[in-house]
C-alpha positions in Angstrom: 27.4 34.0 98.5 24.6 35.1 96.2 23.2 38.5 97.3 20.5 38.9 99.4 18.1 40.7 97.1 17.9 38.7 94.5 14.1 37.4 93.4 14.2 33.4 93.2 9.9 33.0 93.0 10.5 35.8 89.8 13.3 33.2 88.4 11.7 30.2 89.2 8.5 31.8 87.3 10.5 32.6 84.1 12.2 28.8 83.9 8.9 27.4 84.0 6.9 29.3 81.8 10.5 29.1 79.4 10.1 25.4 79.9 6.6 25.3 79.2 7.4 27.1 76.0 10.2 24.9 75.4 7.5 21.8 75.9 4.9 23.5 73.4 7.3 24.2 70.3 8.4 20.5 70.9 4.5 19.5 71.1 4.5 21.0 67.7 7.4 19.7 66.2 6.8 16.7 66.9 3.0 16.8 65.5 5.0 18.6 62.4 7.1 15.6 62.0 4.4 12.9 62.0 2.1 15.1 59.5 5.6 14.7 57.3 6.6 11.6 57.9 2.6 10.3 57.0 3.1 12.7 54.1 6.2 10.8 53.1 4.2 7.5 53.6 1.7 8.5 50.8 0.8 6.7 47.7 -1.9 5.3 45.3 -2.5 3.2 47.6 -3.7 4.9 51.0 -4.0 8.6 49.0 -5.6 9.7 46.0 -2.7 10.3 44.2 -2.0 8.4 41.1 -0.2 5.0 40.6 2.4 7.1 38.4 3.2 9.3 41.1 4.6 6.5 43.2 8.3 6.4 44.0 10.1 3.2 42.5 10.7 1.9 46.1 6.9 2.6 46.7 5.4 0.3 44.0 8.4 -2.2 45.0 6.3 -2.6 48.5 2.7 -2.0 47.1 3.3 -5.2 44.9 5.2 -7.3 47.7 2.2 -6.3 49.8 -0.2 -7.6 47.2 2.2 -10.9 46.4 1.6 -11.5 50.4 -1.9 -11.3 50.5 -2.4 -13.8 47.6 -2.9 -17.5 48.4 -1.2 -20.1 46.5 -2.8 -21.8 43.7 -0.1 -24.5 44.1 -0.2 -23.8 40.1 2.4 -22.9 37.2 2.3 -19.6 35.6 0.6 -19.7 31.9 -2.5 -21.9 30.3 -3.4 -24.5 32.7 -4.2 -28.1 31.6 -7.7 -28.4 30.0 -7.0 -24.4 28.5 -8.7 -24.0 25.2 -6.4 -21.5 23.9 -6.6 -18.8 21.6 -5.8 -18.9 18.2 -6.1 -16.7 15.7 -9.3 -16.8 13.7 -8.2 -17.3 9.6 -10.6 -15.3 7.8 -12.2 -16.5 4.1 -10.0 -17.1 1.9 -11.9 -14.9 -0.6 -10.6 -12.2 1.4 -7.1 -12.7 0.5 -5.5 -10.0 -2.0 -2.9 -12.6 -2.9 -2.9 -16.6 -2.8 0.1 -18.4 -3.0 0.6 -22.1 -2.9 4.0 -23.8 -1.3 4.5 -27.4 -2.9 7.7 -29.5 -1.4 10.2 -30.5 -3.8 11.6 -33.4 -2.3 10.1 -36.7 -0.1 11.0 -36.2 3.8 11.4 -40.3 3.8 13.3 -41.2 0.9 14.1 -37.9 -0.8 12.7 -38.4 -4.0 11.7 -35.8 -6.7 7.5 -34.6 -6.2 7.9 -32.9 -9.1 4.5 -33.6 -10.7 3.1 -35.5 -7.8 -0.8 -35.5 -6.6 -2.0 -33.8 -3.9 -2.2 -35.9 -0.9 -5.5 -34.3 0.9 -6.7 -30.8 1.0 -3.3 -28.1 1.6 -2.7 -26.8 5.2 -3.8 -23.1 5.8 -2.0 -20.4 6.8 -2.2 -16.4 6.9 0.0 -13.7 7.4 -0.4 -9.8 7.2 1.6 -7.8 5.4 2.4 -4.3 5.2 2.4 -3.1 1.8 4.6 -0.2 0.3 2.7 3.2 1.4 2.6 6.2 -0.4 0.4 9.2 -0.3 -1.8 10.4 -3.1 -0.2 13.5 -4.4 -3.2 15.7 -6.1 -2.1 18.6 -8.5 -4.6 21.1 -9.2 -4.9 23.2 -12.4 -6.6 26.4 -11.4 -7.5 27.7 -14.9 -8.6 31.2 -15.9 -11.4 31.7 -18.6 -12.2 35.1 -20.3 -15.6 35.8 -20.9 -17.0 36.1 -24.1 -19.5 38.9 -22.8 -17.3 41.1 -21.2 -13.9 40.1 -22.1 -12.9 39.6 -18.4 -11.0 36.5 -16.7 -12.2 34.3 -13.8 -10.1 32.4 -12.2 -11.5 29.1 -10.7 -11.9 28.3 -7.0 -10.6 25.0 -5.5 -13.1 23.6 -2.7 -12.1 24.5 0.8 -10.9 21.1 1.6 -8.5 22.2 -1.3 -6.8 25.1 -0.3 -4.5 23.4 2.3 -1.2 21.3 1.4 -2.9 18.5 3.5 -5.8 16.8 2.5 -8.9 16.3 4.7 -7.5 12.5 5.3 -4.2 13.2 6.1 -4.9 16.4 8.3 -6.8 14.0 10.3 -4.3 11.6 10.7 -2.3 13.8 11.7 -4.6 15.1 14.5 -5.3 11.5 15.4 -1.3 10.8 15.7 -0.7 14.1 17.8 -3.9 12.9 20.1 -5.2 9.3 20.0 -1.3 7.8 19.4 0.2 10.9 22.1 3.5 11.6 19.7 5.0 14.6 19.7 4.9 17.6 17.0 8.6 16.6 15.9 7.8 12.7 16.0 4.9 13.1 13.5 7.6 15.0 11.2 9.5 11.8 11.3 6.9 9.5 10.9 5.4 11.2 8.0 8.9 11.2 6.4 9.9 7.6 7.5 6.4 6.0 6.5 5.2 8.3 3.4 8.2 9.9 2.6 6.9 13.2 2.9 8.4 15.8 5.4 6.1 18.5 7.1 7.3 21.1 9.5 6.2 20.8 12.6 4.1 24.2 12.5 2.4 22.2 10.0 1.3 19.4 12.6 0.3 22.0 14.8 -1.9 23.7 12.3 -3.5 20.5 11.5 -4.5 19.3 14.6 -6.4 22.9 15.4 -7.7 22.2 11.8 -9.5 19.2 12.9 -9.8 20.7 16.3 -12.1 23.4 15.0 -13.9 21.0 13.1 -14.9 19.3 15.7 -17.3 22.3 17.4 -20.9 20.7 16.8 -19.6 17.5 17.9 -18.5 18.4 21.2 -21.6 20.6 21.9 -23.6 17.4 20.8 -21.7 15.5 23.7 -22.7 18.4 25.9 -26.4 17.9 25.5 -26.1 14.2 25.5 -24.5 14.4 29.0 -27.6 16.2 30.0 -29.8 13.4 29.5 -27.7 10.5 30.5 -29.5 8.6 32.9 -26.2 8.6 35.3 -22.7 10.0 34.5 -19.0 9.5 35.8 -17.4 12.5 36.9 -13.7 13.2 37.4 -11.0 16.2 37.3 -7.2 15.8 37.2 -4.2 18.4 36.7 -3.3 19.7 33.2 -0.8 22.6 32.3 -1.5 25.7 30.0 1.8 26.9 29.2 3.5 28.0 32.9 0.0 27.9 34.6 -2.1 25.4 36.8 -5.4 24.3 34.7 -7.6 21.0 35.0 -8.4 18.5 32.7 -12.5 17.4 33.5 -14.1 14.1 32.5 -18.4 13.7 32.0 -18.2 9.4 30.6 -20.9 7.1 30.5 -20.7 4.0 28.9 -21.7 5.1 25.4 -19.5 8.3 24.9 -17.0 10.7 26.9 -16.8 14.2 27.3 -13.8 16.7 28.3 -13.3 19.7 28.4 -9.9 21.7 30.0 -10.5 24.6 32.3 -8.4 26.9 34.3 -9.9 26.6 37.9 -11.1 23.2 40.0 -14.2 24.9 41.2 -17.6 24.4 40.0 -17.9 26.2 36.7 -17.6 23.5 34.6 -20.1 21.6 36.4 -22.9 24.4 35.9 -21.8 24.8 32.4 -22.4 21.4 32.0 -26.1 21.0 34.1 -26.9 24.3 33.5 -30.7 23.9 34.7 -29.3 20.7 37.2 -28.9 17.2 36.9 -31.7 14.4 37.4 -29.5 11.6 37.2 -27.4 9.9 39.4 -23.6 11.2 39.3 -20.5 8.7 40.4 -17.8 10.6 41.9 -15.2 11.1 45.2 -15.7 13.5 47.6 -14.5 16.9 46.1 -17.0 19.5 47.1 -17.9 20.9 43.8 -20.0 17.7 43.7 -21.9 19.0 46.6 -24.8 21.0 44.0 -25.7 17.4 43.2 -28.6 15.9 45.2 -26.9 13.9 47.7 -29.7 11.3 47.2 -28.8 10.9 44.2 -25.1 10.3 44.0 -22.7 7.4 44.7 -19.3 8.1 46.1 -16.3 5.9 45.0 -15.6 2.9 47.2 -11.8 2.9 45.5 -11.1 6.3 47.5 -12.9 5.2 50.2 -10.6 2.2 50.3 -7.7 4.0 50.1 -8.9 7.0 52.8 -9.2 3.7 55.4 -5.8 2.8 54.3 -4.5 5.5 55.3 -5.9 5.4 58.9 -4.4 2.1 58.9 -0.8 3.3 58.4 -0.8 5.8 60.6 -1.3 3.7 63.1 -3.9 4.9 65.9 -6.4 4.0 67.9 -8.7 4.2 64.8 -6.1 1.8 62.8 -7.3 -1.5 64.2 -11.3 -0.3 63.4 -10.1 0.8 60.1 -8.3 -2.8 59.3 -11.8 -4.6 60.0 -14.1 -2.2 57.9 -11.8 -2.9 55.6 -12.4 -7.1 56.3 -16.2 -6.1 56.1 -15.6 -4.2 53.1 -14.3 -7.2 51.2 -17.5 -9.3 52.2 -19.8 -6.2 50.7 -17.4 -6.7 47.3 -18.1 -10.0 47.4 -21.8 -10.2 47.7 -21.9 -7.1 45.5 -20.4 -9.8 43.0 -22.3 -12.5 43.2 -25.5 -10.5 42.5 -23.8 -9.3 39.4 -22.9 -12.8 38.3 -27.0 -13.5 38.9 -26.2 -15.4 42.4 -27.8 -13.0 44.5 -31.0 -11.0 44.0 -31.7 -7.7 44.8 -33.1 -8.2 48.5 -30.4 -11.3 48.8 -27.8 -8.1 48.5 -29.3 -6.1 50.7 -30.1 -8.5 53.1 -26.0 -9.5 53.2 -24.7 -6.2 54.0 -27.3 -4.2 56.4 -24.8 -5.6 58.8 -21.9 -3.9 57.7 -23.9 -0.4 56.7 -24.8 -0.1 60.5 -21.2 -1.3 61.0 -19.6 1.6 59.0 -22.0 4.0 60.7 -21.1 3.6 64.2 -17.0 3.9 62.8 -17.8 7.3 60.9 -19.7 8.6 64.2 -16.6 7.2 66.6 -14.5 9.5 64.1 -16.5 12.2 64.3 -16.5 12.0 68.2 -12.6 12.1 67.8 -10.5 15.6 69.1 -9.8 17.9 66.0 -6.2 18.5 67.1 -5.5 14.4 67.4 -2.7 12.4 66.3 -2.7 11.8 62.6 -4.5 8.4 62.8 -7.1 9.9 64.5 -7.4 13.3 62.6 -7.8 11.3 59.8 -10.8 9.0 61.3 -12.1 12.1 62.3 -12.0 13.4 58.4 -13.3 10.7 57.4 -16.3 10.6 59.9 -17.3 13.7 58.8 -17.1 13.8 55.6 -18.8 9.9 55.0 -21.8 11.0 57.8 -22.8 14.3 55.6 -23.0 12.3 52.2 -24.2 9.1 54.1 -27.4 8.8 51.6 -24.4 8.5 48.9 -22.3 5.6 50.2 -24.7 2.7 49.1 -26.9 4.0 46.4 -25.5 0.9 44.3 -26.7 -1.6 46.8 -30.0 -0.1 46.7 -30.3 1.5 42.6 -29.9 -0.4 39.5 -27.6 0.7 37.2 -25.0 1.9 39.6 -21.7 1.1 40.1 -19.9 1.5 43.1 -16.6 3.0 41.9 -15.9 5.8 39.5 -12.9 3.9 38.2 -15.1 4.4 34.6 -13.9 8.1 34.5 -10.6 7.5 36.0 -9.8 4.8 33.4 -11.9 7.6 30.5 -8.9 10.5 32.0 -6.2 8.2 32.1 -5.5 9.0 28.4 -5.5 12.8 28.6 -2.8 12.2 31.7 -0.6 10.3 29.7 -1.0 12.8 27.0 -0.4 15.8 29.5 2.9 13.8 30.9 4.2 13.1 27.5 3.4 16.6 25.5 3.5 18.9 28.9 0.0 19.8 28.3 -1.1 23.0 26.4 -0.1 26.8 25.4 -3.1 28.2 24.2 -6.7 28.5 25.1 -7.6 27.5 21.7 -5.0 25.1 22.1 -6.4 23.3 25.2 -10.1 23.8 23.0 -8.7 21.3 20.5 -7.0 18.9 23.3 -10.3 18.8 24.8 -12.6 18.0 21.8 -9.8 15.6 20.0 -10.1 13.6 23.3 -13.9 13.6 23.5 -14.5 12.7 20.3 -11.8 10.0 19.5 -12.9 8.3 22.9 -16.5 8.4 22.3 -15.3 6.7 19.0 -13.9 3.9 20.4 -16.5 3.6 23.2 -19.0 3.4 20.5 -16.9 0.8 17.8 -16.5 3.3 15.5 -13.7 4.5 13.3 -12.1 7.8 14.5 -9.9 8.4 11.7 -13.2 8.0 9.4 -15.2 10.4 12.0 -12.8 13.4 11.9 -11.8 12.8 8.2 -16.0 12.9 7.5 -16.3 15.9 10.1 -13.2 18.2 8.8 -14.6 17.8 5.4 -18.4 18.7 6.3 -16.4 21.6 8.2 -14.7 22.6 5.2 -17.8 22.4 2.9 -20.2 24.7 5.8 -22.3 21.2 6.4 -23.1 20.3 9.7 -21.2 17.1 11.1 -22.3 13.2 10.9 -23.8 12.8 14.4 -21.4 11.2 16.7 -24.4 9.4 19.5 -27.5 9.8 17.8 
């Protein structure tokens, strides 16, 4: 028999308030577990991480998802019937550095001798490229000393600045545009050098030359600078970059006529107010990272790609917000479609805005259920709720392209602008100087901008290394 004195209500009182401890750390677990396992679940394609970041068995699904949502053309893969074609355009024959002519020597019908046989018709054209044998110019410099007549003593001449290197203004530019533009590494350069000129550099000599041309390129970048003042709207974008062992960020300004980076250590918004100093007038694509909160909201336009892939998310997390997710996503499609057609001409201004007032009003009252949604909900929810908000403060930014010509409504422009400077980073594990990261930045800028604008980048930084050299200011890159 139990004794008498013992207190059951003080027992009874512990167990519960042990099992309703016991109920809370399990609450929590198992809110821990669903955060992880939606953490597992993320990729490019409900997250803003980067395609490259996917796992393999990731990708696998993303494109057995896409191969699903395809319909059937019925058709082969390749050229269809009725395909022009493309061909390769011969160019004038004046242009050739060598002609040669190709008779037959026999007849394909009865094999006789054509030896001395007339033409039959005008001959058959056909090109080819060739690579010819390369070799660099090897330039040996006398520097001669002359005594003077006057006062008996010797001067020694001075080579030109663009002189006093082993490397040439050319080939130090080459260089810089192999380490950057091409993404090989100090040690392939070496072999290229050596495989393709026969000439073999160390690869502290790389290094030297692409700060070389890096330094060159000063007035150039600070030219960019300004011009990114006065675009009329600009594509802004940040990503990851490493300096040595520590975190930095790589930051893209593009507009369709010329890119600007620049590599700094912090995400915050230093870059952006040394960039608009005095503030920005334009309009500004971007996400939703809140350093782009000093722009006018009015004037912004928010990326439809991350929007896309936010609603995703909601969608695979499966909550009450997933089903309302799956058809703003439908209504999303129709927007991209009319927003098509009035690109392709088929649909004026007030013809696009008159085919998606419907769904504006309709992604309005989604944000707003969000936003009504409890802050310590399931992960679906929490994440309609994060989206509410976030859409409902920048609201005057999620349609400026249906309303402003000019804009787009993605930023995809700067992501595809970064993408180099990513594979770069991947392939060269970023920088190790400050100076360093200096010449990353203004390599990239410059060499884009080049090819943005049709120009030749190896001619640019040969033209800008040698005005460097000289103490002349540099051709103008978007004037």
């Amino acid at each position: 028999m139990p004794p008498d004195d013992i207190d059951w209500r003080s027992i009874a009182e512990a167990a519960l308030a042990r099992v309703a401890e016991l109920e809370q750390k399990l609450a929590e677990q198992s809110k821990l577990l669903k955060e992880l396992v939606a953490r597992l679940g993320k990729d490019s394609s409900n997250s803003h991480k980067p395609p490259s970041s996917d796992r393999p068995d990731q990708a696998g699904k993303r494109k057995e998802k896409r191969k699903d949502e395809r319909k059937s053309s019925g058709r082969q893969a390749g050229g269809q019937p009725g395909h022009p074609g493309t061909t390769r355009e011969l160019r004038p024959v004046e242009e050739a550095d060598r002609v040669v002519h190709h008779r037959p020597d026999h007849c394909d019908h009865c094999d006789a001798s054509l030896a001395g046989a007339a033409d039959a018709g005008k001959p058959l054209p056909r090109q080819q490229f060739e690579l010819p044998p390369v070799k660099l110019e090897l330039i040996h410099h006398w520097l001669h000393s002359l005594s003077c007549p006057e006062c008996a003593g010797v001067t020694t001449a001075r080579p030109g600045a663009e002189h006093t290197t082993g490397q040439g203004p050319r080939l130090t530019s080459f260089i810089g545009l192999l380490s950057q533009r091409y993404r090989l590494s100090r040690s392939l350069v070496v072999d290229l050098l050596a495989d393709v000129f026969g000439v073999r550099i160390a690869t502290g000599t790389v290094q030297s030359c692409v700060e070389r041309v890096g330094a060159s390129l000063e007035k150039p970048q600070e030219e960019l600078e300004a011009a990114l003042r006065e675009a009329p709207s600009v594509y802004l974008d940040e990503t990851g970059w490493r300096q040595w062992s520590e975190k930095a960020w790589l930051w893209v300004g593009a507009t369709l006529d010329f890119t600007l980076f620049t590599i700094h250590p912090r995400r915050g918004k230093d870059v952006v107010e040394d960039w608009f100093p005095d503030g920005y007038n334009g309009y500004v694509h971007s996400d939703r990272w809140c350093v782009y909160n000093i722009f006018d909201v009015k004037k912004r336009q928010l990326c439809w790609s991350h929007l896309g892939r936010d609603l995703q998310a909601i969608i695979d997390a499966k909550g009450t917000g997933a089903q309302l997710a799956e058809a703003i996503r439908v209504g999303e499609k129709t927007m991209f479609r009319s927003w098509h057609a009035f690109k392709n001409g088929e649909l004026d201004r007030a013809g696009l805005k008159a085919a998606t007032d419907a769904f504006r009003d309709h992604l309005k009252d989604y944000c707003e259920g969000g936003l009504a949604q409890d802050s310590d909900a399931e992960t679906c929810d929490h994440l309609w709720r994060k989206l509410g908000k976030s859409l409902l403060k920048l609201w005057p930014a999620v349609f400026n392209f249906l309303d402003v010509d000019g804009l787009e409504p993605t930023n995809n422009h700067a992501e595809r602008q970064i993408r180099a400077g990513v594979i770069w980073r991947k392939l060269t594990q970023g920088t190790r100087s400050d100076f360093g990261s200096i010449c990353a930045a203004r390599l990239l800028s410059v060499t884009t901008t080049c090819r943005q604008r049709g120009r030749d980048a190896l001619d640019y930084l040969t033209e800008a290394l040698t005005a460097h050299w000289r103490g002349r200011p540099p051709p103008a890159l978007v004037a």
